[in-house]
KEMARVO-90419 format. One record per residue (C-alpha): x, y, z. Coordinates in Angstrom, 3 decimals. Layout:
REM residues N
X; Y; Z
X; Y; Z
...
REM end
This chain:
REM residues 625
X; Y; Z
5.607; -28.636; 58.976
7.715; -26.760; 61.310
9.165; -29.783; 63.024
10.668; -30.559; 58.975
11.282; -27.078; 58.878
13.479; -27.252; 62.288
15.245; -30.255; 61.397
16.379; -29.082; 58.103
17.952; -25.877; 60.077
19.524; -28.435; 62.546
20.998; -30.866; 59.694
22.493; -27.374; 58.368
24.220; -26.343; 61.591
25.907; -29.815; 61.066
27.229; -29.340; 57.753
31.426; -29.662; 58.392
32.722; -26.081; 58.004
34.166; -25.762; 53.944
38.071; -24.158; 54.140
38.162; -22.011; 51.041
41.818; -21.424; 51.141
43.299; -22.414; 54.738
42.453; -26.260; 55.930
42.059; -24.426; 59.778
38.945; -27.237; 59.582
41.798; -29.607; 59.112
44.093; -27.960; 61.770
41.115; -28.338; 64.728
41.315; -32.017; 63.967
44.878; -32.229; 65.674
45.377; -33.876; 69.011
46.576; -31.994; 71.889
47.209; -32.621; 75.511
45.928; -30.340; 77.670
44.639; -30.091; 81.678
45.453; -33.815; 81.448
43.405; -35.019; 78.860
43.429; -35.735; 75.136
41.402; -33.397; 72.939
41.603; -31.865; 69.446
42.480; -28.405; 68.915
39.067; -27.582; 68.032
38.057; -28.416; 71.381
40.645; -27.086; 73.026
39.833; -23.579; 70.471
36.401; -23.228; 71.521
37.046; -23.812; 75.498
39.668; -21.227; 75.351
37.790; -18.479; 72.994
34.552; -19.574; 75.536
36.512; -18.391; 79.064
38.141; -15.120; 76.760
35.320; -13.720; 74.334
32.510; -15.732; 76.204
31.278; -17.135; 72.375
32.712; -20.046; 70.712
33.157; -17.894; 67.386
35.326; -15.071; 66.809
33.880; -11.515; 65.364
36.589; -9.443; 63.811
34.331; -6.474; 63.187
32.004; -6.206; 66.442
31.312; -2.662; 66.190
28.975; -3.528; 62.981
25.415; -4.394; 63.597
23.951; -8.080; 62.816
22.795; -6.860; 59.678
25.980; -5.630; 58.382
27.625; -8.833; 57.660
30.085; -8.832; 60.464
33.638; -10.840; 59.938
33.098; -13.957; 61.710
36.276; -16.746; 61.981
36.241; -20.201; 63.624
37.710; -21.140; 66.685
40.376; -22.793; 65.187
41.634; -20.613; 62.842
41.376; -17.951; 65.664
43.752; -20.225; 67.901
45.875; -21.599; 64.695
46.672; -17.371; 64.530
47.212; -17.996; 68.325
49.794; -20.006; 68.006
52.079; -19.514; 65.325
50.848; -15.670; 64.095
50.596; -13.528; 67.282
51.523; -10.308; 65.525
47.983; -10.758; 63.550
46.228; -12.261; 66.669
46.813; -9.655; 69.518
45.155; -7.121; 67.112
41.939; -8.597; 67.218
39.055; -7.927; 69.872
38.904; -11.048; 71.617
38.928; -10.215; 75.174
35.297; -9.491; 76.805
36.265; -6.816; 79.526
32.472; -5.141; 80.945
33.337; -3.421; 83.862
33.311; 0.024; 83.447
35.916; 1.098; 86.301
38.172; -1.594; 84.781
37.756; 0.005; 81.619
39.004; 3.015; 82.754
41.781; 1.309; 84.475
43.014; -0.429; 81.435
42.233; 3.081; 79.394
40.355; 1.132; 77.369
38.450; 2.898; 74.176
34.246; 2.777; 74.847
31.588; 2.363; 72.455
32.673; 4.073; 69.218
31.767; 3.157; 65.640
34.458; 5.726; 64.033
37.601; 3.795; 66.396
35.650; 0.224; 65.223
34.728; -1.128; 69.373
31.812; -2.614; 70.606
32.925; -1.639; 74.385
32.948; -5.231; 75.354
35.578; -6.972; 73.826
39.377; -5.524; 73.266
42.633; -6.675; 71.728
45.494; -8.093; 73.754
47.417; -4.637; 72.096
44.898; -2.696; 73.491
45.610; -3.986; 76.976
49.040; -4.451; 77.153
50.473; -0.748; 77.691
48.831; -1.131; 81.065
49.776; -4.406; 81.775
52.480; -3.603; 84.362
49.843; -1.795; 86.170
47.186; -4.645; 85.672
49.753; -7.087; 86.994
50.319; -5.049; 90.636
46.455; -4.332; 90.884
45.862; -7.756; 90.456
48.373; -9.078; 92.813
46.777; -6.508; 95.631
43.685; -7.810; 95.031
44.444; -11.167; 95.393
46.515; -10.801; 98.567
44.999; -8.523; 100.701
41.172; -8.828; 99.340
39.189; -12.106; 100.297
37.189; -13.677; 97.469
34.062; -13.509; 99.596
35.060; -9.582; 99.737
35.638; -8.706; 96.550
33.468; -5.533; 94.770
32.647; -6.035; 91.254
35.105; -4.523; 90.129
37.766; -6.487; 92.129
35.873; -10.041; 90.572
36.043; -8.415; 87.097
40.072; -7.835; 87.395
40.702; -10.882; 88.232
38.696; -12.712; 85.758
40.450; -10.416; 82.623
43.669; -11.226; 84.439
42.748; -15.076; 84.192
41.856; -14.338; 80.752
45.099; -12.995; 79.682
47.010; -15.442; 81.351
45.244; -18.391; 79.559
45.921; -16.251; 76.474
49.195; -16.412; 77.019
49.371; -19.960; 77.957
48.405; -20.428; 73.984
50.815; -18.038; 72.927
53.405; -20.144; 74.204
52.298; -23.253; 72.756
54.708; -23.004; 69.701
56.758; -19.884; 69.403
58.464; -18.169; 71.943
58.133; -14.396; 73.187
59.149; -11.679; 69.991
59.484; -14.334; 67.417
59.867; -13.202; 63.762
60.497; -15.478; 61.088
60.065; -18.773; 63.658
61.403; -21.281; 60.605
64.487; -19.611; 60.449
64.849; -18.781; 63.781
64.779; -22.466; 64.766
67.165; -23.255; 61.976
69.423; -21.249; 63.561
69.026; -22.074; 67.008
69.779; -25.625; 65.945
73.021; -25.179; 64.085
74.314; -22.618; 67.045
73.521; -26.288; 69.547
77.490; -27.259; 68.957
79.148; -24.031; 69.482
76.617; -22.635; 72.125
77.302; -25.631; 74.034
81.102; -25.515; 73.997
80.846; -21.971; 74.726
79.127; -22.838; 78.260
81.528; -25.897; 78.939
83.797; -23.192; 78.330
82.728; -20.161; 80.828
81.989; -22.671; 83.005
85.629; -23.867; 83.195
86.839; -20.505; 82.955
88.415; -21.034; 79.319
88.103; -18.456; 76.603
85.145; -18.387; 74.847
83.152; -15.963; 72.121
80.482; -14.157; 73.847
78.207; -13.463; 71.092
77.754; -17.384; 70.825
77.413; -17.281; 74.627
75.005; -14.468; 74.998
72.893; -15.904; 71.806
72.570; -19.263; 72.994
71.845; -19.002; 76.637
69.181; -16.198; 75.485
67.689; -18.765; 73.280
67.692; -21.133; 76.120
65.650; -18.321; 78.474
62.890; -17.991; 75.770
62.334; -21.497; 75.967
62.755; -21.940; 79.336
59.517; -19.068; 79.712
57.609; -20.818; 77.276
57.953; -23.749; 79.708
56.559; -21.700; 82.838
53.328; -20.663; 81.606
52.845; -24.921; 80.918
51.134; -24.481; 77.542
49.227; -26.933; 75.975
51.143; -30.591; 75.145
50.819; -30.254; 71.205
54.242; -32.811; 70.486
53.152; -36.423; 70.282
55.260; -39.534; 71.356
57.383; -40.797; 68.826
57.065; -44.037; 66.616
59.384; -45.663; 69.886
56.953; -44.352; 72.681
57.553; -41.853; 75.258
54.714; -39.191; 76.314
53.486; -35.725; 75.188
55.648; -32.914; 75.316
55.543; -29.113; 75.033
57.524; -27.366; 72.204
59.314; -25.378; 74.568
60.639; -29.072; 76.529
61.610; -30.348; 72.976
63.869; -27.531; 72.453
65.290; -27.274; 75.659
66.245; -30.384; 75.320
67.489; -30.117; 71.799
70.579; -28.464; 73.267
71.669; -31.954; 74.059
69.894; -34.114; 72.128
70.864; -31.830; 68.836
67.651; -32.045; 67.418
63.922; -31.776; 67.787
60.964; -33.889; 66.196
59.474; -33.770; 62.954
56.278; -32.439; 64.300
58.008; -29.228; 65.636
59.443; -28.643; 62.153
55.918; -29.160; 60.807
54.411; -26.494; 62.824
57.275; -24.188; 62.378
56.583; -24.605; 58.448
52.788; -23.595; 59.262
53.549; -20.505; 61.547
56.180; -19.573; 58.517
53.187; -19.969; 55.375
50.254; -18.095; 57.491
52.588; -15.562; 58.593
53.063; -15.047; 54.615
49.746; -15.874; 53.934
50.821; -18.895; 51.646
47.641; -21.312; 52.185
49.253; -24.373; 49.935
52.592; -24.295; 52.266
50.376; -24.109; 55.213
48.276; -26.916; 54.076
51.122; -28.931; 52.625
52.742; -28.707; 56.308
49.475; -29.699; 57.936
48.710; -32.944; 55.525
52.298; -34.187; 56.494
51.612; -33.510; 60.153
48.491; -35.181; 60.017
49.583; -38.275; 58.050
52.389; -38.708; 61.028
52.118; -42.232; 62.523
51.523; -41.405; 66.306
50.856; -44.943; 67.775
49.506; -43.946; 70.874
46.668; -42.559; 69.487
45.386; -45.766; 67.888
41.224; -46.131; 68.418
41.294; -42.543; 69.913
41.851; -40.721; 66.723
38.344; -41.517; 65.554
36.704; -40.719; 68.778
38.661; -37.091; 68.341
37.281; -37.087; 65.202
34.098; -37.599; 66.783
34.577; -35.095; 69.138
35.562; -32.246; 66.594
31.798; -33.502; 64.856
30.293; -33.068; 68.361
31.341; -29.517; 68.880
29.952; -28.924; 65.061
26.444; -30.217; 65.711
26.161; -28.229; 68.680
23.345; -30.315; 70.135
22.331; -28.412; 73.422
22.143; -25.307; 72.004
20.316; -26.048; 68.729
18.090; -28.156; 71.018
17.678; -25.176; 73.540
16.625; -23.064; 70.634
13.963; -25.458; 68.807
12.988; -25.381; 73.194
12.300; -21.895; 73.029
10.075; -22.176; 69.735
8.225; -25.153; 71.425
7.486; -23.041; 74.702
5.828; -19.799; 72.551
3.665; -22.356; 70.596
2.263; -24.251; 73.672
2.346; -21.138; 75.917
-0.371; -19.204; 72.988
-2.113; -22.774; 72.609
-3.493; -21.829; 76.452
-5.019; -18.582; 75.121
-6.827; -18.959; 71.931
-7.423; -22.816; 73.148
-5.564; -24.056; 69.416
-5.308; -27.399; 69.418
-2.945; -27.313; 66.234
-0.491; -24.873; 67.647
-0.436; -27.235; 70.906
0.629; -30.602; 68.708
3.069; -28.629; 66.914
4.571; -27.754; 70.000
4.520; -30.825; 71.022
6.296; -32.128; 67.566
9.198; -29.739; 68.415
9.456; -30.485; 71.528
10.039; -34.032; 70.477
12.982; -32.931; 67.921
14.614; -30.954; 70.420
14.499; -33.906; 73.044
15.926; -36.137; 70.173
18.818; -33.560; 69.403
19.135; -33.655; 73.263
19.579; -36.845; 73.954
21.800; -37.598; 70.817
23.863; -34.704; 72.594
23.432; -36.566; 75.747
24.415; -39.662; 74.699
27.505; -38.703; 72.367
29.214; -36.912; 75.502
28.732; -40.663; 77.677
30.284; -42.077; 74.794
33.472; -39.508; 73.989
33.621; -39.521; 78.100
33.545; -43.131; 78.657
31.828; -42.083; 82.176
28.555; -41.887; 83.217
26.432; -38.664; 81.962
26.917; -37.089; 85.375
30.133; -36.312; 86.755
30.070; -32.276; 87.095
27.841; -29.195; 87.232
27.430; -28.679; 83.757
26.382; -32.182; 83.078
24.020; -32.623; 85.734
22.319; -29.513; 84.091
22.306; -31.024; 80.862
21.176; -34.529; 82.013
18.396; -32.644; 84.737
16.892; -30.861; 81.383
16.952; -34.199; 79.744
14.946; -35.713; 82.416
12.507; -32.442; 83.184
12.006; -32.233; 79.614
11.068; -36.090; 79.495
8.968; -35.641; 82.267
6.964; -32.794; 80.840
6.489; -34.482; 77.100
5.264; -38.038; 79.406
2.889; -35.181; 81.315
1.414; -33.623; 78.005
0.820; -37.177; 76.515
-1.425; -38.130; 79.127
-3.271; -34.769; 79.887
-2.796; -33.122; 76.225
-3.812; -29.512; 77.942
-0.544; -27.985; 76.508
0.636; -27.816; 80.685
3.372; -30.530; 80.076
4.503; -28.953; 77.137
5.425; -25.979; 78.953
6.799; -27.610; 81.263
9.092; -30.028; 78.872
10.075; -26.610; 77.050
10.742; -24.251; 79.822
12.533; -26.431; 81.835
14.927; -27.936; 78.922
15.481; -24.108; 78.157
16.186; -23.059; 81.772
18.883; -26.002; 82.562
20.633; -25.539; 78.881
20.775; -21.959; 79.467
22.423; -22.652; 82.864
24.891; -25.018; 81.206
25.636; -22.239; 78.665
26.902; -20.325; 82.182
28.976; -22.912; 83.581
30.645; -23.958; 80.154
32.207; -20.286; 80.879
34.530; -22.275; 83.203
36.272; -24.739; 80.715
36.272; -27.875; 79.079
33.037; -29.311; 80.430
34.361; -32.808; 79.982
37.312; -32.716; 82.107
36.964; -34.967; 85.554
36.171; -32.592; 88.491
37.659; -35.409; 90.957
39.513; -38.438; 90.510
37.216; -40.367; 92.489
34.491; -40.256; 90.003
35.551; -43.533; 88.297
33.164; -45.635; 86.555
31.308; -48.259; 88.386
28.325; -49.833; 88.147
27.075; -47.889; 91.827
28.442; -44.459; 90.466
26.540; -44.983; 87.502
22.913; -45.641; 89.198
23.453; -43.690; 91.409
24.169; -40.271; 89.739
21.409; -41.132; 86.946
18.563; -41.770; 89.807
19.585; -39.262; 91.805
19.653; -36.613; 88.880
16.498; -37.915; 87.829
14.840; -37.228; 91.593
16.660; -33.345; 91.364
14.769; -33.402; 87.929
11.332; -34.552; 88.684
11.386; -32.464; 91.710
12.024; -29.371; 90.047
9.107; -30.486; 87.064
6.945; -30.403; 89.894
7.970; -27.123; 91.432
7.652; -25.882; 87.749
4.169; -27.466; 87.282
3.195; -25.827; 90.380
4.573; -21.546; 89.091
2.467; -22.460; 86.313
-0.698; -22.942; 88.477
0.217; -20.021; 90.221
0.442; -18.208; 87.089
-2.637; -18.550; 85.730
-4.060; -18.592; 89.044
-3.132; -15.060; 90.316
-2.705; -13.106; 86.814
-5.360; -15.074; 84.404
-8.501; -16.278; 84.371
-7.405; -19.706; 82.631
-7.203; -21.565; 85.433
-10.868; -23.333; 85.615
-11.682; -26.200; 87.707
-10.473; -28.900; 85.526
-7.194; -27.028; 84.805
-6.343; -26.584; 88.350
-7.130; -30.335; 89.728
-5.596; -31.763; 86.725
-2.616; -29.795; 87.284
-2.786; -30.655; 91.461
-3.037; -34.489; 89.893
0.323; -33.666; 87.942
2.280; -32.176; 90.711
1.130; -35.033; 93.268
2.109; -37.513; 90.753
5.587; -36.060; 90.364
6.360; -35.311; 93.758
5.534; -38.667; 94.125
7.979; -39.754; 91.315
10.638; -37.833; 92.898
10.351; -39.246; 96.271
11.280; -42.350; 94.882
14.269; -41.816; 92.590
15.673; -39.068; 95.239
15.208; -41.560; 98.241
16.813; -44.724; 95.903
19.587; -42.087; 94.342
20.406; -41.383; 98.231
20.986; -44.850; 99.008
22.922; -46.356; 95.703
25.071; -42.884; 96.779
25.627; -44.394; 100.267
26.451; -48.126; 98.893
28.818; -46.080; 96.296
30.627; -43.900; 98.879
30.935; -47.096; 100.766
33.220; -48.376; 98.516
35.217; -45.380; 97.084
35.603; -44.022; 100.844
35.079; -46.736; 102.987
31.889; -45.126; 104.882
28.169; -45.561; 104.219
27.358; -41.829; 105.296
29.283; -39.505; 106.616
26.740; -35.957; 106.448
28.641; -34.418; 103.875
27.060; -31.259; 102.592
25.986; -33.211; 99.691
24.691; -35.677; 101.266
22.386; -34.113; 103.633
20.899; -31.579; 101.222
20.240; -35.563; 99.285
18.436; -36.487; 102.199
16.865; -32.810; 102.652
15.177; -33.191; 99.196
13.486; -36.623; 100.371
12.568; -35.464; 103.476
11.124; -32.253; 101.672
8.992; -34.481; 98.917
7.830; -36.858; 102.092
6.404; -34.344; 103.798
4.540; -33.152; 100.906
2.944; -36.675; 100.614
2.490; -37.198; 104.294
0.957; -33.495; 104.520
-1.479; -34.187; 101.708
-2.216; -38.121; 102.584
-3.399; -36.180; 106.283
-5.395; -33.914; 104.328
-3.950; -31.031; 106.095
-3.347; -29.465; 102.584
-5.283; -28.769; 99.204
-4.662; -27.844; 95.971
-3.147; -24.143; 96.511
-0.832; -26.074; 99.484
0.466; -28.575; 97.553
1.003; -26.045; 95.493
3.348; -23.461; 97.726
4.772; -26.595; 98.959
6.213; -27.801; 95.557
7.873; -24.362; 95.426
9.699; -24.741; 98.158
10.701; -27.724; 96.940
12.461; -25.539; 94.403
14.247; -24.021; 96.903
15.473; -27.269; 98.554
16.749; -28.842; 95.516
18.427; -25.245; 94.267
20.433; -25.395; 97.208
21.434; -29.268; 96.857
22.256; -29.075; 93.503
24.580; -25.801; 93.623
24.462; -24.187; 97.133
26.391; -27.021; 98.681
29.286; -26.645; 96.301
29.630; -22.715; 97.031
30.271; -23.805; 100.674
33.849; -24.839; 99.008
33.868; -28.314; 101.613
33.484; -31.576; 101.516
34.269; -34.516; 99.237
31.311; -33.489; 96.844
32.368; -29.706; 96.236
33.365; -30.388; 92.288
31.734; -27.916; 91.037
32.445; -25.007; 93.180
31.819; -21.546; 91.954
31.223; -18.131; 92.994
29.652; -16.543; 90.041
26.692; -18.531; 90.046
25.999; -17.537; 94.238
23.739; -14.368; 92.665
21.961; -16.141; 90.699
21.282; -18.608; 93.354
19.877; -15.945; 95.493
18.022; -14.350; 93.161
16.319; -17.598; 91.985
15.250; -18.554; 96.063
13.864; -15.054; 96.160
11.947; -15.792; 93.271
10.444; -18.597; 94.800
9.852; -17.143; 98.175
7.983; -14.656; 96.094
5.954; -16.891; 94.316
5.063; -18.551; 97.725
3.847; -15.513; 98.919
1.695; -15.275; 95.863
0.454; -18.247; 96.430
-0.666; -17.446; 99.576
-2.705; -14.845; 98.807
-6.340; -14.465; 100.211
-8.060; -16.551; 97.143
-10.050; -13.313; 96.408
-6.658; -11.489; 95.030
-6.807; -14.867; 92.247
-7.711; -13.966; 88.587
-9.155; -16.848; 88.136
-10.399; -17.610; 91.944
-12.429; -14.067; 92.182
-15.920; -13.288; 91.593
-17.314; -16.702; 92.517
-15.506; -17.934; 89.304
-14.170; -20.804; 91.363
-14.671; -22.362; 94.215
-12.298; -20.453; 97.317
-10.838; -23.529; 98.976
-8.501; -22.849; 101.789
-4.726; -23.581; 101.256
-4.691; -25.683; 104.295
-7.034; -27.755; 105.973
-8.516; -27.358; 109.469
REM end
């Protein structure tokens, strides 16, 4: 029952958005060029509202409380406003600023129901009166203040900066600065192209001329000619002859001496002109012509951007992580009151949200046309695939509710962390132009990804027994060696796939850089997690650890792998540093202190266990003599 009742929530979150008056659905289904690759503006929407408002969904009235029926617009129609109705846009709260000392810097409103803030997010009018001030701080920051310096505060500046300046970016995707009436403007700026160009031939040969014309086309020319600077998004398509992408403000640069600009600008210029007067038909009229334009170049790609607007509807790694979450609570109580039903429905979920998962998965190898591994955020989402594989494999062959926990916690954990890094961007930009497809790029980042997976299931498999260990008295004889039998099993599992990954990695770097191994930092914390999972195995083949040492030593595997998988890339060198990025460094250490807490848990005197004291179980050393 609640697996139906799960998958009739997910089939709704998949329902195409209904445009009651505006087609902004419609609108996101545009192709645009931007940070070299081909995307439709509903992509390119949510990315952008992602790295400003850190949600994919706009709130116009965040002060209210869930309850209250906030004002909630789509990316697109948030970015459409962007675009070609500023005036509206920079009055809405959009831009998630949490420092308090920046606050204060920008003299930024807190917390106040009566002045309608949430004290997180502010308008791009709220900032601006300080924004010669913001500029010089952040300038000083930048150039006398090291990254690996920088206070909180210093971090937070710059990221608001960054914010503002991608803002902008959008804002000069189709109108230039202090437009009005854009429609007419342009109308004008294209019948002034004759006189405004004789009346530079004419300065420039020192013949009479009328200023006015002069002054009016050469400003004109320096709007366009800003646009151009901040390199806004590519939103003008080749023509029916060829050519390449261009921005609006190249087009009409280069309308001074062509005379004239493409049909697609004149499209858009119709839009900005109907939302600006709130005339929906006009708008939508202007769109369906835009829409129906013949762009050749786009041939099979326009249904894989359809497919791609579809994609970031369904939403699958987040409506998977939540159904995760669900799964986790039911299996987690199933260890308490011993419920057999609450563990299979856990199970049931888990199943639907590893379906939803691996649709997700899959749809992003298709869109991509690359293997499912080529940066941080999807190694997270393919590591979650493969923990959460793992665990479900684990809990059909012990059915003790262990693997289920497993499966659920660690899909949540690794979607959560993808969540994070999504922060940064379009997630399915290249990171580095060496990650072509091939068949050895292809094994190798799937094996490998699977051995960072299957090591971390274990190190998960083993908090669990240290869980219920120290702070329960669940953990009976059976429960413990069956889950020692679990964690042997997948260390073992990722000793393989991390010491085969390794190797397909040399035989690919062989070819794309003409050297079998050349201890990059990436490549030795590779070899670091096989050497780590052999000397588990050799350890416990020698007998010179149990249970509770197998155990600690899993954790540490956590530890290993953390630093492979991210720690490597913070170091900011070598040819594997793709996914470099200070903001997840905390959370790094935090997690390895974690762990090196949890091993010294584990290495408590066995008379400090829950489930170890009284004589309720039998006080076997962690190591053997």
């Amino acid at each position: 029952m609640a697996m139906a009742v799960m998958a009739i929530w997910f089939l709704t979150q998949i329902q195409p958005p209904v445009d009651h008056d505006f087609a902004f659905s419609k609108f996101g289904q545009l192709p645009v060029v931007f940070n070299g690759r081909m995307k439709p503006i509903d992509s390119l929407a949510r990315n952008t509202l992602l790295q400003i408002a850190e949600k994919q969904t706009l709130n116009l009235e965040p002060w209210k409380e869930w309850n209250q029926h906030p004002a909630i617009i789509s990316a697109s129609e948030w970015l459409a406003n962007v675009m070609m109705n500023p005036a509206t846009a920079d009055g809405w709260p959009v831009f998630r600023v949490d420092n308090p000392d920046l606050i204060t810097f920008l003299k930024l409103p807190t917390r106040d129901l009566a002045a309608q803030q949430d004290g997180r997010h502010y308008s791009w009018n709220e900032i601006q009166p300080q924004m010669e001030a913001f500029d010089a701080e952040y300038q000083k920051i930048q150039t006398n203040v090291a990254a690996t310096d920088r206070s909180a505060y210093q971090r937070a500046a710059i990221k608001v900066h960054q914010r503002l300046e991608l803002y902008a970016q959008m804002k000069a995707t189709l109108l230039p600065p202090q437009a009005g009436d854009w429609k007419s403007e342009l109308e004008q700026y294209l019948e002034s192209i004759p006189s405004g160009v004789e009346a530079v031939r004419a300065e420039q040969a020192g013949k009479p001329y009328d200023r006015d014309v002069f002054n009016g086309f050469l400003a004109n020319l320096q709007r366009f000619d800003y646009m151009d600077q901040l390199e806004p998004p590519l939103i003008i398509p080749p023509d029916a002859d060829g050519g390449k992408w261009q921005r609006s403000s190249t087009v009409l640069l280069q309308a001074a001496k062509t005379g004239s600009v493409p049909p697609s600008l004149l499209q858009f210029a119709a839009m900005s002109d109907a939302l600006q007067k709130h005339d929906a038909a006009a708008f939508n009229a202007a769109l369906a012509n835009e829409a129906s334009a013949d762009v050749p170049i786009l041939g099979a790609r326009s249904g894989r951007l359809r497919a791609e607007v579809f994609f970031n509807q369904m939403q699958p790694f987040y409506n998977a992580m939540v159904i995760y979450v669900l799964a986790g609570l039911l299996a987690v109580l199933s260890w308490f009151n011993l419920s057999a039903t609450l563990r299979r429905t856990a199970v049931w979920l888990i199943m639907l949200g590893l379906f939803i998962h691996s649709t997700g998965l899959i749809y992003r190898i298709v869109l991509q046309g690359r293997p499912p591994v080529t940066n941080l955020y999807s190694s997270a989402i393919f590591i979650g695939w493969g923990a959460a594989l793992l665990g479900l494999v684990l809990e059909t062959l012990h059915k003790n509710g262990i693997g289920a926990v497993v499966s659920s916690g660690m899909g949540f954990i690794t979607l959560i962390i993808a969540q994070n890094l999504a922060l940064d961007g379009d997630t399915m930009e290249m990171m580095r132009a060496v990650l072509d497809t091939n068949f050895w790029l292809a094994t190798h980042v799937v094996v490998v990804t699977l051995g960072y997976a299957s090591t971390f299931v274990a190190g998960f498999l083993a908090v669990i027994y240290i869980f219920r260990g120290v702070f329960t008295r669940t953990l009976d004889p059976d429960t413990s060696r069956s889950l020692a039998r679990m964690i042997y099993g997948i260390v073992c599992f990722a000793t393989l796939f991390s010491f085969v990954g390794t190797v397909l990695g040399g035989i690919w770097a062989d070819q794309s850089w003409g050297r079998f191994w050349g201890w990059d930092p990436k490549e030795n914390g590779a070899l670091i997690i096989v050497l780590w999972n052999a000397l588990i195995l050799h350890l416990r083949w020698g007998g010179m650890i149990r249970e509770r040492g197998l155990v600690v030593c899993a954790i540490g595997g956590n530890i290993v792998t953390s630093w492979s998988w991210f720690g490597v890339n913070m170091l900011g060198i070598g040819l594997h540093s793709y996914g470099f990025t200070d903001a997840a460094f905390k959370w790094l250490m935090a997690f390895v202190l974690s762990q090196c807490g949890l091993i010294a848990l584990g290495l408590l005197p066995a008379r400090m266990w829950k489930s170890m004291a009284n004589g309720t179980r039998s006080q076997a050393p962690i190591i053997n003599a």
